[in-house]
C-alpha positions as CSV (number, residue, x, y, z in Angstrom):
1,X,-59.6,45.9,12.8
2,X,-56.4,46.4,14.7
3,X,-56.7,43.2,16.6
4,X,-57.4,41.2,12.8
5,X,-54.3,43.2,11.2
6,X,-51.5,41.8,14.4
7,X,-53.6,38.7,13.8
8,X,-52.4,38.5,9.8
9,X,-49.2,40.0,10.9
10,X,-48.8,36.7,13.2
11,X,-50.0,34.1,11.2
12,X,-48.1,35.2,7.9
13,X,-45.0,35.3,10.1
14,X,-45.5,31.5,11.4
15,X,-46.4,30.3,8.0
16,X,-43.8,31.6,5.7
17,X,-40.7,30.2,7.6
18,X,-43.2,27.0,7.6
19,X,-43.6,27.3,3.8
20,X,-39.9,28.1,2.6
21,X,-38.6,25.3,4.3
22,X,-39.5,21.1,3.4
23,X,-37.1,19.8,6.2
24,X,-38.6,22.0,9.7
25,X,-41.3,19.9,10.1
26,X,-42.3,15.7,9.3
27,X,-44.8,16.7,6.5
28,X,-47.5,18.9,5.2
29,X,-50.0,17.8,7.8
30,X,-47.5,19.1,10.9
31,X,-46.8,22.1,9.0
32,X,-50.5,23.0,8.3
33,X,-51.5,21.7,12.1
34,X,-49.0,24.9,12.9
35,X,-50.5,27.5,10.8
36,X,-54.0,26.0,11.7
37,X,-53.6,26.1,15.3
38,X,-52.5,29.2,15.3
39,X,-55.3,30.7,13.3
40,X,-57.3,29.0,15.6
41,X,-55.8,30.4,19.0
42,X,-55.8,33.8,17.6
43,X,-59.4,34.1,17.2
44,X,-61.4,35.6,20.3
45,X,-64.9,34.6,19.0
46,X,-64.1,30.9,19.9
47,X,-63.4,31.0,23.6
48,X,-62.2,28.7,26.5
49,X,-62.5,25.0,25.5
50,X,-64.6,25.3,22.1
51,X,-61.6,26.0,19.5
52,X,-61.2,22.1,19.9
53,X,-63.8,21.9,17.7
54,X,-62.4,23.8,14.7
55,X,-59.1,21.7,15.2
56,X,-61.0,18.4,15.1
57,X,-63.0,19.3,12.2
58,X,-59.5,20.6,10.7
59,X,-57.7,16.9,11.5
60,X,-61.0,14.7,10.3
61,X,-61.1,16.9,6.9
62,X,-56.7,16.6,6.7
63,X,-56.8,12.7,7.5
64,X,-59.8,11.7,4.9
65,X,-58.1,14.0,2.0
66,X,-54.7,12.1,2.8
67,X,-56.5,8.6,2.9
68,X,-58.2,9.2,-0.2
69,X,-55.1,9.3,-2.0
70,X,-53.2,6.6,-0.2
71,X,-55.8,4.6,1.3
72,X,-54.0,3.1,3.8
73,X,-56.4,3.4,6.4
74,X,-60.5,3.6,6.6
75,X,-62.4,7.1,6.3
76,X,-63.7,8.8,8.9
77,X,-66.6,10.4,7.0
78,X,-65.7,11.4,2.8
79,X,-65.4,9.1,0.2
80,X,-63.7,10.4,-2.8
81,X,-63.2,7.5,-5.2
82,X,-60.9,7.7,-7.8
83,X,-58.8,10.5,-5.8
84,X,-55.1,10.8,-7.1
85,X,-52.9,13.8,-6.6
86,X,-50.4,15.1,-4.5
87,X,-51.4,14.6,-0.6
88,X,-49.5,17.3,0.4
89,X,-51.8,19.6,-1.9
90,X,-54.9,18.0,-0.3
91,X,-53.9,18.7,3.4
92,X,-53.2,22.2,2.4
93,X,-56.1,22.4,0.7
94,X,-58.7,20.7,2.8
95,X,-57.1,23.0,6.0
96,X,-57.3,26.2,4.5
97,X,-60.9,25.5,3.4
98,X,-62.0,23.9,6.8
99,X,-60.5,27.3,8.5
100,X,-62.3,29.5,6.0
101,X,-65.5,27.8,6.9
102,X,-65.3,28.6,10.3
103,X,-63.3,32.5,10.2
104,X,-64.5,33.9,6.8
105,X,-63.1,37.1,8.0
106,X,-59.8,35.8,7.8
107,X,-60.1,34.7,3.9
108,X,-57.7,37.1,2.9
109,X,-54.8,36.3,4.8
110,X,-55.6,32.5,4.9
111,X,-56.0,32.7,1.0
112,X,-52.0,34.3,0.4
113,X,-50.7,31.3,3.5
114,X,-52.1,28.6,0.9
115,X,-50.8,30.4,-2.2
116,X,-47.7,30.8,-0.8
117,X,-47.3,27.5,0.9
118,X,-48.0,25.7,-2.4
119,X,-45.7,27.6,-4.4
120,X,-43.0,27.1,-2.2
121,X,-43.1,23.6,-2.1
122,X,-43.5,23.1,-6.2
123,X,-47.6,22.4,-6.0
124,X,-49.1,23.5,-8.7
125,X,-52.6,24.7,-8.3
126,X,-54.5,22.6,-10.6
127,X,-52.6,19.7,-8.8
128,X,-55.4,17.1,-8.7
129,X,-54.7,17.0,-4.9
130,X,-56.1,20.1,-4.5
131,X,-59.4,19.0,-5.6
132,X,-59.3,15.7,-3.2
133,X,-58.4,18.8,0.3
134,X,-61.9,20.8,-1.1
135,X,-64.0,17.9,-1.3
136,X,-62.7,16.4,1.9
137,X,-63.3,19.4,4.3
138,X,-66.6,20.5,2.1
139,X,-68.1,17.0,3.4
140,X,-66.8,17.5,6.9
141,X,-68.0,21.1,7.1
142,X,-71.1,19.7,6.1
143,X,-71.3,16.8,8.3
144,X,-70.6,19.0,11.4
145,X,-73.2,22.4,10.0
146,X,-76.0,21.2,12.6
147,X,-74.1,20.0,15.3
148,X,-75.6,22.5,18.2
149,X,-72.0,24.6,18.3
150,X,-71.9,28.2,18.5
151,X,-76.1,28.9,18.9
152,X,-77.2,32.5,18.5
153,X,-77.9,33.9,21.5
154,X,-77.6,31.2,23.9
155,X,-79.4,31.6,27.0
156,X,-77.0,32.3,30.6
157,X,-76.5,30.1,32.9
158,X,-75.7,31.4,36.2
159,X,-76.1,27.8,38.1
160,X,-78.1,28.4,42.0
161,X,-77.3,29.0,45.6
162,X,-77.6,25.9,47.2
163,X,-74.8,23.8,49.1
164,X,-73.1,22.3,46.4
165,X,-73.8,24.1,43.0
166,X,-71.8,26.3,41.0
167,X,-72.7,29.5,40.7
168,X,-70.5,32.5,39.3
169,X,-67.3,33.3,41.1
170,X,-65.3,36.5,41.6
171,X,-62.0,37.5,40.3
172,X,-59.1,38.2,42.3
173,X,-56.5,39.2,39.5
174,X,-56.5,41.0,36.5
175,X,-57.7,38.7,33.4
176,X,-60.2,36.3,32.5
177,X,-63.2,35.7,33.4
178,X,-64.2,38.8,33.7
179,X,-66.1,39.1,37.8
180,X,-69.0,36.5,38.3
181,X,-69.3,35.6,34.7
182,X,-71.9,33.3,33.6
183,X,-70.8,30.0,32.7
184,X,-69.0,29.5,29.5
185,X,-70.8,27.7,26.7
186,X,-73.1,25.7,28.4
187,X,-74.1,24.5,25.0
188,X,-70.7,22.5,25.1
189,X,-72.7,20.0,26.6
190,X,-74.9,19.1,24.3
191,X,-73.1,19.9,21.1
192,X,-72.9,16.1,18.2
193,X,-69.8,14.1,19.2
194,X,-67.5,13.7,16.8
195,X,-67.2,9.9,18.0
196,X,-69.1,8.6,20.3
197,X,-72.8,7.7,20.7
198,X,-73.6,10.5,23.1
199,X,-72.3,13.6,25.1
200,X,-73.4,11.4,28.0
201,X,-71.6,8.2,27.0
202,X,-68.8,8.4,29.4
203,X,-70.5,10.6,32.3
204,X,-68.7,10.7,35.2
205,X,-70.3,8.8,38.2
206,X,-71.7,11.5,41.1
207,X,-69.3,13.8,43.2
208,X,-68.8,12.7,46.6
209,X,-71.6,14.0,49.2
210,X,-70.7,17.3,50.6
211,X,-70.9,15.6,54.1
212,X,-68.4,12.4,53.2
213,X,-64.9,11.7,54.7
214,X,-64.2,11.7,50.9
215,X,-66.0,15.3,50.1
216,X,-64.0,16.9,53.8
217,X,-60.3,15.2,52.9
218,X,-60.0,16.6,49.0
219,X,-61.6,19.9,50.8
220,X,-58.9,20.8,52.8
221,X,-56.3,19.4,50.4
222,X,-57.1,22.2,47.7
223,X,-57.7,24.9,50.5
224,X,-54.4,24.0,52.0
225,X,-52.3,23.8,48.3
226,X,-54.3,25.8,46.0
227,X,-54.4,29.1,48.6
228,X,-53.1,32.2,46.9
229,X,-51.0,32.7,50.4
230,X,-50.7,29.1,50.8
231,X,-47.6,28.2,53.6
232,X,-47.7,24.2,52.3
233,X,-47.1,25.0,49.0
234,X,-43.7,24.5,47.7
235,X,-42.5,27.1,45.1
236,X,-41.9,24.1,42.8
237,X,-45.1,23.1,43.2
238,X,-46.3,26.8,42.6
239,X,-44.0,26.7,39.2
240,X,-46.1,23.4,38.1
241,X,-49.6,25.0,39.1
242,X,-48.5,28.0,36.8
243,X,-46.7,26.1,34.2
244,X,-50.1,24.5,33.3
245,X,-52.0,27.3,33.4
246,X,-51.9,27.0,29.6
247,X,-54.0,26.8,26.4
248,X,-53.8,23.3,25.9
249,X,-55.0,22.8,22.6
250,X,-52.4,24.4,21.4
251,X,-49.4,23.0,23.8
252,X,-50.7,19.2,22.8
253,X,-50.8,19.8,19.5
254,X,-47.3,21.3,19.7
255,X,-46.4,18.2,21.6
256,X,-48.0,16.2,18.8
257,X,-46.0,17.7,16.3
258,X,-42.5,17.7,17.9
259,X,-43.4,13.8,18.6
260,X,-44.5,13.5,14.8
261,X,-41.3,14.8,13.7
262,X,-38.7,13.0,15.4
263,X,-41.2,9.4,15.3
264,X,-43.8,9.4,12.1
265,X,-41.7,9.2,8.9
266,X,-44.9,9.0,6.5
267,X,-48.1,11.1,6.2
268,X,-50.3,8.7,6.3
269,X,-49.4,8.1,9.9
270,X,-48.9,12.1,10.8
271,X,-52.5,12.4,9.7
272,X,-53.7,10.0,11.7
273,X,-52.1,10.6,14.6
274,X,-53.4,14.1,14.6
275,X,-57.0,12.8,13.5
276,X,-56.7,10.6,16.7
277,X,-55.5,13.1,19.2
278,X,-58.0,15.6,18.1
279,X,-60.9,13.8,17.8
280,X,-60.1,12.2,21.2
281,X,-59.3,15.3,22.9
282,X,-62.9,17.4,21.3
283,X,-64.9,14.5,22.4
284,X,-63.3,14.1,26.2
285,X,-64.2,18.3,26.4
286,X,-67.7,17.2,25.3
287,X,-67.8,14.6,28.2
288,X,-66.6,17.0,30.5
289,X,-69.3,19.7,29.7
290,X,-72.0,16.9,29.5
291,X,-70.5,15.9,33.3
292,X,-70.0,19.6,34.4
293,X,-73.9,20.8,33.1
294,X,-75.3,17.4,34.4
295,X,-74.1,18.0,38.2
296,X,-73.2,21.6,38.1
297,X,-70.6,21.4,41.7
298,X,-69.7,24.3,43.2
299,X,-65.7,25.5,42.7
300,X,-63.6,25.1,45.7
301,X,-63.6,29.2,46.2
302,X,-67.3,28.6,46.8
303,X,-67.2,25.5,48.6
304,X,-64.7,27.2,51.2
305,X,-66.2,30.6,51.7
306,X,-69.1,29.0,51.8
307,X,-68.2,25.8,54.2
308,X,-70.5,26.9,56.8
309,X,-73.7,25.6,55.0
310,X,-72.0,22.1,53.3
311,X,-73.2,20.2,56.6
312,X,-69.1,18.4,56.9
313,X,-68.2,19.3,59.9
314,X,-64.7,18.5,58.9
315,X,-64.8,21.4,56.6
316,X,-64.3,25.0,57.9
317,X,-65.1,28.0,56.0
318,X,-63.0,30.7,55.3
319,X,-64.5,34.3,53.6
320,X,-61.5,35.4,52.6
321,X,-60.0,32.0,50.9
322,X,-58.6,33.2,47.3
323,X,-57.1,30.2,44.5
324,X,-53.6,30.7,43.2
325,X,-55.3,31.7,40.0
326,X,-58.9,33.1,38.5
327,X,-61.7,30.5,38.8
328,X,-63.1,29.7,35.5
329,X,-66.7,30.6,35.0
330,X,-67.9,27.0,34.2
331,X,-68.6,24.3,37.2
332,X,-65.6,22.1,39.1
333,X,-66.8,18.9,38.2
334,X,-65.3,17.2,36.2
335,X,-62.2,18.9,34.8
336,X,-62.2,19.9,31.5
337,X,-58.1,19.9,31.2
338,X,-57.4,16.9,32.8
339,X,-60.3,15.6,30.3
340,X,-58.1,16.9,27.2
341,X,-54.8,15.6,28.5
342,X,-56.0,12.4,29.7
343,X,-57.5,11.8,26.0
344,X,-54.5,12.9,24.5
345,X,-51.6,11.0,26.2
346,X,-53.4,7.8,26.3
347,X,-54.2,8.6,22.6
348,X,-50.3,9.0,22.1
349,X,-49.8,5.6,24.4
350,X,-51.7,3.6,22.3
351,X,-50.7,5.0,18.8
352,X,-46.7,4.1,19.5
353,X,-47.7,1.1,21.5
354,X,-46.0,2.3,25.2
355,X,-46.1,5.0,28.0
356,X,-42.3,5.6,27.6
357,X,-41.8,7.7,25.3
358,X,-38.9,11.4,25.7
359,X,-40.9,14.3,25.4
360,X,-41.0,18.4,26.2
361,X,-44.2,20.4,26.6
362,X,-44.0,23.8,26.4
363,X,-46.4,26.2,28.2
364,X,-48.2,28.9,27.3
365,X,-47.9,31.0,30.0
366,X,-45.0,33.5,30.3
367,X,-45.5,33.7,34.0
368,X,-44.0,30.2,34.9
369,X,-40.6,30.0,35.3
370,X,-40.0,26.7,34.0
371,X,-41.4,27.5,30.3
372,X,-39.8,24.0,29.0
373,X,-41.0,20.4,30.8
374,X,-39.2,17.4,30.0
375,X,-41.7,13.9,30.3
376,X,-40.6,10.0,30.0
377,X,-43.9,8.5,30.2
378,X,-46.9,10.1,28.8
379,X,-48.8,9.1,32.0
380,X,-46.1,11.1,33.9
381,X,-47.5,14.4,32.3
382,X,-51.2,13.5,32.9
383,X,-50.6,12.6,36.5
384,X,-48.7,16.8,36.8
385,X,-52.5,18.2,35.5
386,X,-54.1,16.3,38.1
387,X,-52.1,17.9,41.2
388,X,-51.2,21.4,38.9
389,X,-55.0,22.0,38.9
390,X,-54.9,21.6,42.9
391,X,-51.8,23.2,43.5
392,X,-53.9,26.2,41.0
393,X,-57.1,26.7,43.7
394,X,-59.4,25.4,41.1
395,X,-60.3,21.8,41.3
396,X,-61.1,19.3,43.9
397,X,-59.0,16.4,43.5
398,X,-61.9,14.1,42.2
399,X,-63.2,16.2,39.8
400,X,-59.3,15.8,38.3
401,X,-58.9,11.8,38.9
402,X,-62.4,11.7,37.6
403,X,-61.8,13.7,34.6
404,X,-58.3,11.6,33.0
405,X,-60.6,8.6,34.0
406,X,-63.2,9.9,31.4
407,X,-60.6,11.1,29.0
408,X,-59.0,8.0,28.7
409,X,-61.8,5.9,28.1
410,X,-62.5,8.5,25.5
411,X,-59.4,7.7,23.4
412,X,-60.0,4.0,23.8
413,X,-63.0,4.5,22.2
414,X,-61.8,6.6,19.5
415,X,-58.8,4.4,18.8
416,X,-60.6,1.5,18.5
417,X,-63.5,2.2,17.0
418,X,-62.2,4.8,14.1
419,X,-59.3,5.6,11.8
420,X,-58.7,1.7,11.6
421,X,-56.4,0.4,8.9
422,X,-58.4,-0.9,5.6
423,X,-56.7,-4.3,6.4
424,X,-58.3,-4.4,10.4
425,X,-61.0,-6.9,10.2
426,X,-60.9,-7.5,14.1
427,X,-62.7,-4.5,14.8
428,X,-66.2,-3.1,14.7
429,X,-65.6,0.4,13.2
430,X,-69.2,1.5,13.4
431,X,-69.3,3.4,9.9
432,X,-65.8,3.3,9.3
C-alpha cells in the first residue's frame, strides 16, 4: 500500500506540471508518453524487459485514435469510421484506458491524471475525441488479450550444466537479481509479435563454438574490460559501462520525446514516431528472448569461472572472476539492450531520413557520473551499448554486434511494412 501511495504521489506530481502547461512538451501524445511511461516504470509486477509491451500497446492504441481523426496515415489495427473530435482528447483518452487495462489497481490515480489533464487544456468530456481514444485502445487491448504475456504460473527455467549453457548466476552486489535467480520471463519468447510474422523471424545465426579463435578472442576481451577489478579499464570507460546501466525503455522514450519536441511540429507525426519506436523496440526484445531461449549461452561470469571445461585452450578460467555489475538472470545471447537500442535509433534514422541528428540521453542510473550524454549520429549511441555492455562484465561482444544486427532489421521491417501514409502505394503493408 505504501509502495502504491509514493507511486500516486509520483505520477500526480509528473502529470500536473504536464497538464497546466500547453507549451513543455510538442503535443498531447509526448505529454501522455511522459505520464504513461512513468506509470509504467513504476510498477514492479512488470519486470526487466516486459513493460515494453504495455508501452507498445499504449503507442499502437495513441497512433490509431490520432489517425482516425486525421487520417493521414494507414491504421495499425482499429477502424473507427466517421471519427471526428479533438485528437488531443483521443490520445488522452485511449492512454489512460490502455494503462487501466493493464494496472486496474491504479484506476484511481490514473482516473484524476485524465480529468485533470483534460480540464486543463479546455477538453471537454463529452468531446467526441474522447470516444474515438476508448474505442481505439478497447480494440488494441483486445487484439493483444491472448498474446501468451504475463501466463499464471509460468514454469522456471534454470537452463543446465553443460559447457556452454546458461544456467543461474550469483550476485556480487546488493540489488537485482536476487542470487541464482531463475531466468526472467522465459515466456518473452514466445509471446504474439506486435509486427512481424514470428518471434523467430529475425533469429540470430548460432554463437561461435566454445573452441573457435572467435569464441577465445571476445573471451578474454570481456574478462579483461568487464572485471570488477579490471587494470585495462579506463575510468571513462567505467563511467560509459555504468551510464548505461539504465532502464531503457524509459531513457529512449525520453529521448524520443526531447527529439519530438524540438523536430515534429504536428501530431500526426509525434504519434507515429512513437508508434514506430515502440513497436520496433517490443518486437527486437521479442527477437532477443526468441534468440536467448533458442540457444540459451552461458554469461561470461560462467564462461570464465568455468573455462576449464569450454575445450579453448586459449581460454583460462578464473573462480574468482566477478563483472563490473550483477549478471541478469536471463541467457548472454543475444543482447536484449543492444536489441532495444539498435531498433530504436535505426527507427529514428529512418523516420528523419539521416544518422546525424544532435541529441542527449539521459541515464537512469544515479551511480554514473556523467548523468547527461551528448550524441551526433544515432549510430554513435548504438555503437556505446555495444562496448558499455563489455565494459559492464555482462556480454560477449557477439552476442552485442549480434543483437543491434537483429534490432535493426527489426525497425526496417516495422517501418516499412506498417504505419505507412494512406497515399504509399509502393509498399506491401500486410494488413495495413
Amino acid at each position: 500500500m505504501q509502495l502504491l501511495k509514493r507511486f500516486c504521489v509520483l505520477i500526480l506530481g509528473l502529470a500536473m506540471p504536464l497538464a497546466m502547461s500547453s507549451v513543455v512538451r510538442a503535443d498531447a501524445v509526448t505529454d501522455w508518453n511522459a505520464i504513461a511511461i512513468q506509470t509504467i516504470a513504476g510498477v514492479p509486477s512488470h519486470p526487466g524487459a516486459t513493460p515494453l509491451l504495455d508501452s507498445a500497446m499504449v503507442q499502437v492504441a495513441v497512433y490509431d485514435a490520432v489517425e482516425a481523426i486525421n487520417g493521414r496515415f494507414r491504421p495499425y489495427h482499429v477502424h473507427i469510421p466517421g471519427a471526428s473530435g479533438s485528437p488531443a482528447a483521443a490520445v488522452a483518452k485511449a492512454t489512460h484506458d490502455v494503462l487501466i487495462s493493464r494496472f486496474p489497481s491504479l484506476t484511481g490515480s490514473l482516473d484524476t491524471i485524465y480529468h485533470n489533464y483534460l480540464a486543463a487544456h479546455g477538453l471537454a468530456e463529452s468531446d467526441p475525441g474522447v470516444a474515438v481514444g476508448q474505442k481505439a485502445a478497447a480494440g488494441i487491448i483486445a487484439l493483444r488479450a491472448n498474446d501468451g504475456s504475463f501466463p499464471l504460473n509460468p514454469a522456471p527455467f534454470i537452463g543446465g550444466t553443460d559447457p556452454g549453457v546458461w544456467r543461474p548466476t550469483p550476485s556480487f552486489l546488493p540489488g537485482t537479481p536476487l542470487p541464482n535467480s531463475p531466468a526472467l520471463a522465459p515466456w518473452l519468447a514466445n509471446v504474439t509479435p506486435f509486427t512481424l510474422t514470428s518471434p523467430s523471424q529475425f533469429r540470430a545465426v548460432p554463437p561461435p563454438s566454445l573452441t573457435s579463435k572467435r569464441y577465445a578472442t571476445a573471451f578474454n576481451e570481456v574478462k579483461a574490460m568487464g572485471s570488477a577489478s579490471s587494470s585495462v579499464r579506463t575510468p571513462a570507460q567505467t563511467d560509459l559501462a555504468l551510464f548505461w546501466v539504465a532502464n531503457y525503455q524509459v531513457l529512449w522514450n525520453h529521448v524520443l520525446r526531447d527529439i519530438a519536441t524540438a523536430h515534429v511540429h504536428n501530431i500526426d507525426d509525434s504519434a507515429r514516431l512513437f508508434a514506430l519506436a515502440n513497436l520496433a523496440m517490443t518486437d527486437a526484445i521479442i527477437t532477443a528472448w526468441d534468440t536467448k531461449f533458442h540457444y540459451v549461452f552461458w554469461r561470461p561470469l560462467t564462461a570464465i569461472q568455468e573455462a576449464d571445461k569450454d575445450g579453448n585452450r586459449d581460454t583460462d578460467s578464473d573462480a574468482n572472476w566477478q563483472p563490473l555489475i550483477n549478471t541478469p538472470n536471463y541467457p548472454d545471447y543475444t543482447s536484449g539492450a543492444n536489441n532495444i537500442t539498435g531498433a530504436v535509433t535505426r527507427t529514428l534514422a529512418l523516420f528523419f531520413g539521416a544518422e546525424e541528428m544532435n541529441f542527449s540521453a539521459t541515464t537512469t542510473n544515479l551511480a554514473a557520473l556523467q548523468q547527461v550524454r551528448t550524441y551526433n549520429r544515432f549510430s554513435d549511441a548504438a555503437e556505446d551499448v555495444v562496448n558499455a555492455r563489455i565494459y559492464e562484465g555482462i556480454h560477449f561482444r557477439f552476442a552485442d554486434v549480434q543483437a543491434r544486427k537483429q534490432g535493426r532489421h527489426v525497425a526496417q521491417w516495422v517501418f516499412s511494412h506498417f504505419l505507412r501514409s494512406v497515399d504509399d502505394d509502393d509498399h506491401d503493408d500486410g494488413d495495413n
